[in-house]
C-alpha positions as CSV (number, residue, x, y, z in Angstrom):
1,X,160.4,76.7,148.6
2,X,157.8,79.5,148.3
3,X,158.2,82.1,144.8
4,X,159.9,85.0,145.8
5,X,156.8,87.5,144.8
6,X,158.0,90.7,142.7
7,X,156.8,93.9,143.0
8,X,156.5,96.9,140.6
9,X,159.0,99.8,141.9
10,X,156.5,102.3,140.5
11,X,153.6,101.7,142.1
12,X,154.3,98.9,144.6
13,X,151.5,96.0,143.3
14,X,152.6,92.6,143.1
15,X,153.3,91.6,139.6
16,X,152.7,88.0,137.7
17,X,155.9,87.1,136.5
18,X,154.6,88.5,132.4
19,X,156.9,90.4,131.1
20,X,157.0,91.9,127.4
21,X,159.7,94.2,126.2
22,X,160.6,95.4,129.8
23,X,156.7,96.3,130.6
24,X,155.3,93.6,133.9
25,X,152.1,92.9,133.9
26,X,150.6,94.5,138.1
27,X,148.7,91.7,139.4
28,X,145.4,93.7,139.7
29,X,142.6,91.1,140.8
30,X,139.0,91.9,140.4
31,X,136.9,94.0,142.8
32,X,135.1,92.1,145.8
33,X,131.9,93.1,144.5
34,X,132.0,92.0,140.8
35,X,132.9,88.8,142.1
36,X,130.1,88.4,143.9
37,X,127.6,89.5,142.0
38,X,129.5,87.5,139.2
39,X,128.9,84.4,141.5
40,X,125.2,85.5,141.9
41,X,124.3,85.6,138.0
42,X,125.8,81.9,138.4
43,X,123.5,81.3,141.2
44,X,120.7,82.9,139.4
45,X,121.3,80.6,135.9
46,X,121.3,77.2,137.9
47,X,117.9,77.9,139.5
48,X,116.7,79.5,136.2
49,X,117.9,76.0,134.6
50,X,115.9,74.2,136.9
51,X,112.5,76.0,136.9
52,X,112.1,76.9,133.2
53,X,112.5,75.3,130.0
54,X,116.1,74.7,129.4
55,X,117.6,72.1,127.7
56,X,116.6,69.8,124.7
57,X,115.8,66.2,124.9
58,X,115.7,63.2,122.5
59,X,112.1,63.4,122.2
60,X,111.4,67.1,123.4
61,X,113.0,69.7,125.9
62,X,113.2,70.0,129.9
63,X,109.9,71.5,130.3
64,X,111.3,72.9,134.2
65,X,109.6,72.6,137.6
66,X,107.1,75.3,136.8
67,X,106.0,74.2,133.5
68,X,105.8,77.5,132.1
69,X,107.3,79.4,129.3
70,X,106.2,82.6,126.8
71,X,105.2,80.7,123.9
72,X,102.5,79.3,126.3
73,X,101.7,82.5,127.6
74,X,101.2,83.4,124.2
75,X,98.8,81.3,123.2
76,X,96.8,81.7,126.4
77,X,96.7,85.2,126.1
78,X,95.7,85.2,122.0
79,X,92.8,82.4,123.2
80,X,91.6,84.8,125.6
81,X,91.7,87.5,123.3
82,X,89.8,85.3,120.3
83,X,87.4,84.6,123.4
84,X,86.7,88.1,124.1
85,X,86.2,89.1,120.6
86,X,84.0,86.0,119.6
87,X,80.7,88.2,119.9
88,X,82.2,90.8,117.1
89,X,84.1,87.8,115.1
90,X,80.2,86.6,114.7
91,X,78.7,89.7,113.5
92,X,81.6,90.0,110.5
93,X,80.7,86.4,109.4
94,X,77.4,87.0,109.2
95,X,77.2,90.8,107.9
96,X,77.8,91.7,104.0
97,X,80.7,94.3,103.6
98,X,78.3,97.4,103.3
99,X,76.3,95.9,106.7
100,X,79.6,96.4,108.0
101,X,80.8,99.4,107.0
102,X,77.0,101.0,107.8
103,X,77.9,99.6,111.2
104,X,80.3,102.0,113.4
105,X,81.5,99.3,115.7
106,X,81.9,96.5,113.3
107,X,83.7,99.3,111.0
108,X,85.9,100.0,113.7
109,X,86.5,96.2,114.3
110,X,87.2,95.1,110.8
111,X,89.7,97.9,109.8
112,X,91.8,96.9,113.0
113,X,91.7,93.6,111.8
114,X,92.4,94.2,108.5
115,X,94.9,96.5,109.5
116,X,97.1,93.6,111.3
117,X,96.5,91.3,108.4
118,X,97.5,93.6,105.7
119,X,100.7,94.2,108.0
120,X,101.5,90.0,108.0
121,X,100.5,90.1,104.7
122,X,100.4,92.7,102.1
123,X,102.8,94.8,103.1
124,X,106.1,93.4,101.7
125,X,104.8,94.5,98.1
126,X,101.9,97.3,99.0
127,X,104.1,99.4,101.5
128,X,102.8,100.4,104.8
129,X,99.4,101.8,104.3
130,X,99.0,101.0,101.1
131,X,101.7,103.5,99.8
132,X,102.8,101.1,97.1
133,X,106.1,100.3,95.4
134,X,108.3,100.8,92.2
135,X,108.4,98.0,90.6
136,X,104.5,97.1,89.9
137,X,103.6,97.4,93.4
138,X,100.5,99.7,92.9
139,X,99.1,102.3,95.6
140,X,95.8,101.5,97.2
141,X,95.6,104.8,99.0
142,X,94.3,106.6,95.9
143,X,91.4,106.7,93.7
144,X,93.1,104.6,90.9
145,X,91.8,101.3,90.2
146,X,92.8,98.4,87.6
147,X,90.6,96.0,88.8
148,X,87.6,98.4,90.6
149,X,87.6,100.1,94.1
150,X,84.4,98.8,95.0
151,X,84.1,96.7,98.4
152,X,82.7,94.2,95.8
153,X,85.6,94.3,93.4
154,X,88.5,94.2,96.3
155,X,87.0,91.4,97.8
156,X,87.0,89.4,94.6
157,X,90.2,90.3,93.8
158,X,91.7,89.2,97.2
159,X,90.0,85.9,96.8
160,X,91.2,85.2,93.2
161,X,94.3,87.2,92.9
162,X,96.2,88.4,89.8
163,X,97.3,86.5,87.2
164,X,97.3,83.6,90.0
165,X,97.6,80.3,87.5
166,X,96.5,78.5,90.7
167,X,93.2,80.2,91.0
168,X,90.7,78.7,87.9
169,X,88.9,82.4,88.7
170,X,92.2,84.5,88.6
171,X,91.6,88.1,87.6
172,X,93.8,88.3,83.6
173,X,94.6,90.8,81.8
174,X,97.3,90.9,79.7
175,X,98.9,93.1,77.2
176,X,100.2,92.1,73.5
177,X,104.4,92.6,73.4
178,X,104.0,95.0,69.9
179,X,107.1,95.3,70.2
180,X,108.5,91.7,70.3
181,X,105.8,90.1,68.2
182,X,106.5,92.8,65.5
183,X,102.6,94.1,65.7
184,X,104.0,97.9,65.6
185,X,107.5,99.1,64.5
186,X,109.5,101.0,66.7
187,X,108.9,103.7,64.7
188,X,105.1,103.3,65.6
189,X,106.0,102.6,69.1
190,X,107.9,105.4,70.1
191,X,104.6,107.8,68.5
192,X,102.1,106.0,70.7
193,X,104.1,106.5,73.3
194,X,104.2,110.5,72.8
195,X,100.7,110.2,72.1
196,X,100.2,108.3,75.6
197,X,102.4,111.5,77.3
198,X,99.8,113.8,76.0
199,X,97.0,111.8,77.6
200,X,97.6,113.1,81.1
201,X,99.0,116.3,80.1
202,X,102.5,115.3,80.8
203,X,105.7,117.2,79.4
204,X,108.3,116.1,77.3
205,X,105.7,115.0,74.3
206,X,106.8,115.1,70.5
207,X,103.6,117.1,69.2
208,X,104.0,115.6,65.3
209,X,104.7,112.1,66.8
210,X,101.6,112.8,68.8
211,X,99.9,113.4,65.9
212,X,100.8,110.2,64.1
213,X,100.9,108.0,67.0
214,X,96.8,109.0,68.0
215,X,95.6,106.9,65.0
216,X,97.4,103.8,66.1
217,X,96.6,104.2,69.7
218,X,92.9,104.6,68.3
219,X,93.5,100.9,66.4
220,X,95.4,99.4,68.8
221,X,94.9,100.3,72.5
222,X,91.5,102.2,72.7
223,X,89.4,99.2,72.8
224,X,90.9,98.5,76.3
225,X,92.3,102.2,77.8
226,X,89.4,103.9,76.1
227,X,89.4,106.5,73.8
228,X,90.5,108.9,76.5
229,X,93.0,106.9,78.0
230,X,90.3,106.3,80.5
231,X,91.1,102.9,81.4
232,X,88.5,100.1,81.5
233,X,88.4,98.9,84.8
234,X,86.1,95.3,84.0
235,X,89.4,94.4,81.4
236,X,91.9,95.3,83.8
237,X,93.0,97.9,81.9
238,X,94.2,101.0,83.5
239,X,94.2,104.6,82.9
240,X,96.4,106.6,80.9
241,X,95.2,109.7,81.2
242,X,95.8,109.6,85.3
243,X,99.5,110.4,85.4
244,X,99.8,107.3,87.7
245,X,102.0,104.6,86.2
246,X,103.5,101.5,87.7
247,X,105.9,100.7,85.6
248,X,107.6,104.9,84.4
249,X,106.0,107.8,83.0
250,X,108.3,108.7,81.1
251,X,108.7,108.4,76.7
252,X,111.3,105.3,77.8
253,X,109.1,103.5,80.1
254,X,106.3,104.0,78.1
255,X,107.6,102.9,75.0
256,X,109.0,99.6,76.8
257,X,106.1,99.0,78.3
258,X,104.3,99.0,74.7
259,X,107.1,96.5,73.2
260,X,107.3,94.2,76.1
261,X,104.8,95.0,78.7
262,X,105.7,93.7,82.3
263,X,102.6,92.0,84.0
264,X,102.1,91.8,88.1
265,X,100.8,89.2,89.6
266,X,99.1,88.8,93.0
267,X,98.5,85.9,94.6
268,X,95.3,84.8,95.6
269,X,93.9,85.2,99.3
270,X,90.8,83.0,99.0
271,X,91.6,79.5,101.0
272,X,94.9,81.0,102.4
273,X,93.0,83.3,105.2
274,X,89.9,82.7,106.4
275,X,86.5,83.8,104.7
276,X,86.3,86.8,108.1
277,X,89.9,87.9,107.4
278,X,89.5,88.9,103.7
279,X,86.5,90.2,104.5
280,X,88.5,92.9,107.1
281,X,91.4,93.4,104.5
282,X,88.6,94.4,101.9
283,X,87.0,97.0,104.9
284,X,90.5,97.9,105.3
285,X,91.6,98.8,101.9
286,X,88.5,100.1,101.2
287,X,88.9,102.5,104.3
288,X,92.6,103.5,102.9
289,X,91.3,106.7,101.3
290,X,90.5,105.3,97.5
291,X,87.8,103.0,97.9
292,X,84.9,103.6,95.7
């Protein structure tokens, strides 16, 4: 015998027999049109299936009746583009960094290019535009230079990197812990470090630990930062006198970073992008705003 179909009393729609704590559930079906156009996007996935890559194989994928897919495109479209730029590509192999810099176009070339390198991969510790990080991460949008600014000095340091035991060539530099290998006493620390403040003209310096802390800075850390807290750049020793530090400004930092210096390392370029690319990264930094 057919079900006996129940209605709701308040509004008259069929109901479908669900009932919780007194409340029926209206037999509401969906509208014509979102059916259809549900059916459609089924419609629509089958013959998507079918022409374009789809589903995995043992050995591969369903490549689809067209053959076709982005990744392909891709490729096409970055060939053409290496294609179309293979006149330009020439002239940076075979130019020196200050033939292209002197050139206008190749300029223009190799700072786009370096550009999109030093986005894939510089940026993670450099910051966008060279803006730098806490943490070691020096700027390379200003004039100040560990290692030099010149185009010469920033290509060899992308090729051989810093403190890189990989690279034979590495740039090294490294600081003695005075702290931890008991070569100055706190004491002696802590007035080297005041000294250090007074160096770039910063507040918060101890004038009679100044005093005492000049003649050990003289002994100890003149022969590298120079007498003025210049910094020698061919050492890898940087300026004091700058207010630019990567590791604090402040008495603390300073005075930690005389007992147990922290050293960065970066890693080197040279065999892990092509001779052409490092040469773009080098126009590139250079053209940030502190090249030399």
């Amino acid at each position: 015998m057919p079900t006996k179909v129940e209605k709701d009393a308040l509004t008259g729609r069929e109901t479908t027999g669900h009932e919780w704590d007194g409340i029926k559930e209206l037999n509401n079906p969906l509208p014509k049109w979102w059916v259809y156009v549900f059916y459609a996007t089924i419609a629509f996935s089958l013959v998507y299936f079918v022409l374009y890559p789809s589903i995995p194989w043992i050995n591969g994928y369903f490549p689809g009746i067209l053959g076709d897919n982005q990744r392909l495109t891709l490729e096409r479209q970055m060939q053409e583009g290496f294609e179309a730029q293979a006149g330009l590509r020439t002239a940076i192999n075979q130019a020196t960094l200050e033939e292209i810099v002197a050139d206008p176009q190749l300029l223009a070339f190799a700072v786009a290019g370096g550009r999109a390198a030093f986005a894939d991969n510089c940026v993670p510790c450099h910051g966008l535009g060279g803006a730098g990080q806490a943490g070691g991460y020096p700027v390379l949008a200003d004039d100040a230079w560990i290692w030099g600014g010149t185009l010469a000095a920033i290509s060899e340091t992308l090729h051989v990197g810093i403190r890189w035991e990989e690279e034979p060539l590495t740039r090294w530099a490294e600081m003695p812990a005075y702290g931890e290998l008991g070569i100055l006493t706190p004491e002696q620390i802590s007035d080297v470090a005041h000294y250090v403040l007074t160096l770039s003209g910063a507040d918060g310096a101890d004038a009679q630990a100044a005093a005492r802390g000049a003649e050990t800075y003289e002994w100890e850390c003149a022969a590298c930062h120079g007498a003025a807290g210049e910094g020698i750049q061919d050492l890898g020793a940087p300026a004091l006198s700058d207010a630019i530090w990567l590791y604090g400004g402040g008495h603390a930092a300073i005075a930690a970073q005389i007992a147990n210096p922290q050293h960065g390392v970066m890693p080197a370029w040279g065999g892990r992008l092509d001779d052409d690319t490092i040469k773009m990264l080098t126009v590139y930094v250079h053209a940030l705003g502190g090249g030399q």
